[in-house]
N, C-alpha and C positions, 0 to 999 in steps of 0.2 A: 468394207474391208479393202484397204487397199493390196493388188495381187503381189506387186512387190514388195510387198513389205513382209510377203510370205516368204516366196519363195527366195528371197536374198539369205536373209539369216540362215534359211534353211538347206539354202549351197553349199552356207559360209560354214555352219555347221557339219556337216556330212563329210565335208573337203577336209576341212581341220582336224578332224578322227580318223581317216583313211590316210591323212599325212602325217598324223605322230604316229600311226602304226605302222609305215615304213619306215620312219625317221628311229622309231623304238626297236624295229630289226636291225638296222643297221648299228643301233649302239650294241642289242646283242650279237653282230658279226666282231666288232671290233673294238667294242668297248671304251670309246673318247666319253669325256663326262659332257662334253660338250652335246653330241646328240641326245642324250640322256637327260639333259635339260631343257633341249630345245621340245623334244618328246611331250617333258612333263607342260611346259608352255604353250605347247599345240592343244594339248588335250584340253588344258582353262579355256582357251579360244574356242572350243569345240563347246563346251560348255556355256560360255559367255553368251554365243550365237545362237544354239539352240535353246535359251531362254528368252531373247528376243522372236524368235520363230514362235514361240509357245504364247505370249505373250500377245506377239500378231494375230497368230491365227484363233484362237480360242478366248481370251481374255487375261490381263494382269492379274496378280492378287500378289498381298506383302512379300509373302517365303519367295516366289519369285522375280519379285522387284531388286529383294536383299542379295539374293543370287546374282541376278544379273550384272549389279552395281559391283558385287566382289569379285568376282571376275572377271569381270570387264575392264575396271578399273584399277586394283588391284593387284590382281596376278599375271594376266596377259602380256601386258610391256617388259615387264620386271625379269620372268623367269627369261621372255625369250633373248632381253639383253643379257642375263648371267651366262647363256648359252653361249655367247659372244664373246665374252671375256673370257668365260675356258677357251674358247678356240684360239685364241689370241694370248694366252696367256704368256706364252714365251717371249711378247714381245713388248713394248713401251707402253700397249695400248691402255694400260691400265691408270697412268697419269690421267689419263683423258677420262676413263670410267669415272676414278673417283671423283675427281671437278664434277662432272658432270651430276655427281649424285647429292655435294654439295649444293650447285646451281640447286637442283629442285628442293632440298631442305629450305632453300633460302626461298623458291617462287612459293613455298607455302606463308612464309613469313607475307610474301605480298600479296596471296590471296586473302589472308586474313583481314586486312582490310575492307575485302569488298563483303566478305562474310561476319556478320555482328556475332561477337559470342565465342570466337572460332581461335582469339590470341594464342592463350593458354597453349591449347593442343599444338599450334602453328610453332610454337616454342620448341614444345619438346619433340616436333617432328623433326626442325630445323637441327637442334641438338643433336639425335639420333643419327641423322643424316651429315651432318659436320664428323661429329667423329669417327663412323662405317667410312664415310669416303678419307678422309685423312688418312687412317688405316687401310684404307687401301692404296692408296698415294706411299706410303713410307714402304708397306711391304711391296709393291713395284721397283721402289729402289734398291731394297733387300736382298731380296728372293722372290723374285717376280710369278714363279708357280701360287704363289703362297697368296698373291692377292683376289685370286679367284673364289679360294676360301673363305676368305673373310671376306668378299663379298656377299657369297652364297648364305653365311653363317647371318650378316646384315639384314640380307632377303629376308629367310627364313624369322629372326625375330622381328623383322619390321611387316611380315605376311599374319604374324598368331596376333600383333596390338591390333591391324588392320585389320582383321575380321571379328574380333571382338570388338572393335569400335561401330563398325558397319552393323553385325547381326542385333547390339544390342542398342544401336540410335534410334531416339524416337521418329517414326515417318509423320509426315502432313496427311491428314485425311485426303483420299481413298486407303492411304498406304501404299502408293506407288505415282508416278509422274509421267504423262508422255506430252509432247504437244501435240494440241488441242488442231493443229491442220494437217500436218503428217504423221502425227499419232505414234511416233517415233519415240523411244522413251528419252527423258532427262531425267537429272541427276535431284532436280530443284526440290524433290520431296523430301529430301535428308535435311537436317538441320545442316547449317556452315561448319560447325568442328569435323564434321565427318568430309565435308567436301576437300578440305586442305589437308588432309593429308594424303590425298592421291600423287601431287607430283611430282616425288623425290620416286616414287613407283611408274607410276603412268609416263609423264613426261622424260626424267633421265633414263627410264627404258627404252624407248621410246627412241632416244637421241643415241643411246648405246646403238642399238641396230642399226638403225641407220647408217651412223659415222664408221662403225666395226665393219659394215660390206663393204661402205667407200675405200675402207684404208685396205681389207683386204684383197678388193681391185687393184689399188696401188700398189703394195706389194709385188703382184703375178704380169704386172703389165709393162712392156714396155716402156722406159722413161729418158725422159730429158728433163734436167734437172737445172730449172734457172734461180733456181736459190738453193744454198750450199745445203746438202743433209745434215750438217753437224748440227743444224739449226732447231733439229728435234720435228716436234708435232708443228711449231711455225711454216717449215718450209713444205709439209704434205702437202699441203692446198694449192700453192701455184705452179707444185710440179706435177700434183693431178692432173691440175688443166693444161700444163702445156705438153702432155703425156696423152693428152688426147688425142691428135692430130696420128700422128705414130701407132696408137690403140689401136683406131678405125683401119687402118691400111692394115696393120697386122689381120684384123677380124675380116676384111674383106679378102684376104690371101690364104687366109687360114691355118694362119699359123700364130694366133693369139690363143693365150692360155686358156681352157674353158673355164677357167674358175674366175676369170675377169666379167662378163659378159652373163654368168650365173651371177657373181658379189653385187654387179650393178643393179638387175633382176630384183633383185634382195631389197637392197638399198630403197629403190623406187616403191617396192610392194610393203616394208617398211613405212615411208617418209607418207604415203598415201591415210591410208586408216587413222595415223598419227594427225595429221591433219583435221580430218572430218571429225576427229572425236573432240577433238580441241575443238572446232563450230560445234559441235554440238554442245557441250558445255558454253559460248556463250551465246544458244538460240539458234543457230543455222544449222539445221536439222535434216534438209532434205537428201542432203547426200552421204548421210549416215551409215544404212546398211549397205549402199552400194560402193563406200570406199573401202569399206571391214569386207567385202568379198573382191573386187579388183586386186584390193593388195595382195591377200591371201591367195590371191589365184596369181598374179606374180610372183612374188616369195617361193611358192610348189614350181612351179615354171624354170624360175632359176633354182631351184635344188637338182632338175632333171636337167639342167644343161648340163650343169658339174660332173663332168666325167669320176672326178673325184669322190664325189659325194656318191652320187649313185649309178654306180659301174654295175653292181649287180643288186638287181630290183628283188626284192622279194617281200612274199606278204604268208610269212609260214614258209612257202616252198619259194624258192626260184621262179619269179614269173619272169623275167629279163633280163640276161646277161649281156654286155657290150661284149666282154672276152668270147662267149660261145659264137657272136655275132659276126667277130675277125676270125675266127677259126673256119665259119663257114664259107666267108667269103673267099677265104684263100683256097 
């Protein structure tokens, strides 16, 4: 038994549960849907990970292989982007969600290929996902609150086909999949129709996070703008980068926003796991559980920078408040 392969899941777990339980007071201090779903998102990741710990330490069997796979794949990406598009709701970001959820309708379309058998489903995943993001796309234009809705609304039916597709696919003998030198679980024991529909979930969740902490950096930070804003979502990107230069001297003077420095946090502890789950799907495995706990433990790291986010700590009661913290010192 490899020792890390215990105790990673089992960080990653442990962490993930004590972080949607802050995350879940904080939505009952102030009630945004946004924490409220990022809550529900932590707690699958809590989930996801300690069935890999379980898994490691004691042995696979089917119920939680089908676990692991729905959660992992399934729910983790997905809710913690919908968390993103609430927080963001008020602003354009949702042009970009919906693309984005199209993109992965359609990489099911090109995963089907490499999966025999798997068209059909690849179809109506692609469908599903063409018109949720389109709908999200037009109410952006609309009534821009309103597309977080029907994203969530998206989720929520495209999470009930995804676990009835999952719990009731036939597995490959043992009933579960890891590779055979880091004993790390894959996915390969599911037939192909079950594998393609993950990345309108997995991967545009995935890409929501991410892009949602970059752009909310960009927002809070200091900018110079060498392409005009009228330019939309086009001009984010190069005045990201030449918003960097300015960032850093701000963060070194200290007087950059905390919520920059927390969003990048994010982003990175995002764009990580994302990564590794993606090799691991096709074979590169060894750095599995240890980017699903680095990111995680980045992500929690930038929540605690965010003065914003979490100014007063609590888990039940008040364990730390920033405000009691300037009261004393003065």
């Amino acid at each position: 038994m490899n020792a890390l392969n215990v105790a990673l899941p089992l960080g990653s777990s442990l962490l993930s549960f004590v972080f949607a339980a802050l995350v879940l007071d904080q939505w009952w201090q102030r009630r945004h849907s946004f924490q409220l779903v990022w809550a529900i998102g932590l707690f699958w990741y809590g989930i996801a990970a300690g069935t890999e710990f379980l898994g490691s330490a004691f042995g696979w069997s089917e119920p939680l292989y089908r676990t692991w796979y729905l959660f992992g794949a399934l729910f983790v990406p997905p809710y913690l982007g919908l968390g993103t598009i609430y927080l963001l709701a008020k602003t354009r970001f949702g042009y970009f969600a919906g693309v984005t959820v199209v993109i992965g309708g359609g990489l099911s379309l090109l995963f089907s290929k490499v999966y025999a058998g798997s068209a059909t489903t690849a179809i109506v995943v692609f469908a599903i996902a063409l018109a949720g993001g389109i709908a999200i796309i037009v109410a952006t234009a609309v009534r821009r609150p309103l597309a977080a809705h029907i994203a969530a609304a998206v989720l929520v039916l495209g999470s009930i086909l995804g676990a009835y597709v999952v719990l009731s696919g036939p597995l490959a003998a043992p009933g579960w999949a890891v590779d055979p030198h880091t004993h790390v679980p894959v996915g390969s024991a599911f037939p192909g129709y079950v594998r393609v529909i993950t990345p309108p979930d997995n991967i545009a969740g995935a890409l929501i996070l991410v892009f949602g902490a970059l752009y909310s950096a960009y927002v809070y930070m200091p900018k110079k703008r060498v392409v005009p804003a009228k330019l939309g979502v086009i001009a984010i990107v190069p005045n990201f980068l030449a918003s960097l230069p300015s960032a850093s001297a701000a963060l070194v003077g200290g007087k950059l926003n905390s919520r920059v420095p927390a969003t990048i946090l994010i982003a990175v502890g995002a764009f990580i796991p994302g990564l590794t789950s993606g090799l691991d799907r096709f074979g590169v495995t060894w750095s599995f559980f240890l980017g699903e706990f680095l990111g995680l433990l980045l992500i929690f790291l930038g929540f605690l920078v965010s003065e914003e986010v979490f100014r007063n700590v609590r888990l039940g009661a008040t364990l730390w408040s920033r405000r009691s913290e300037e009261v004393t010192a003065g």
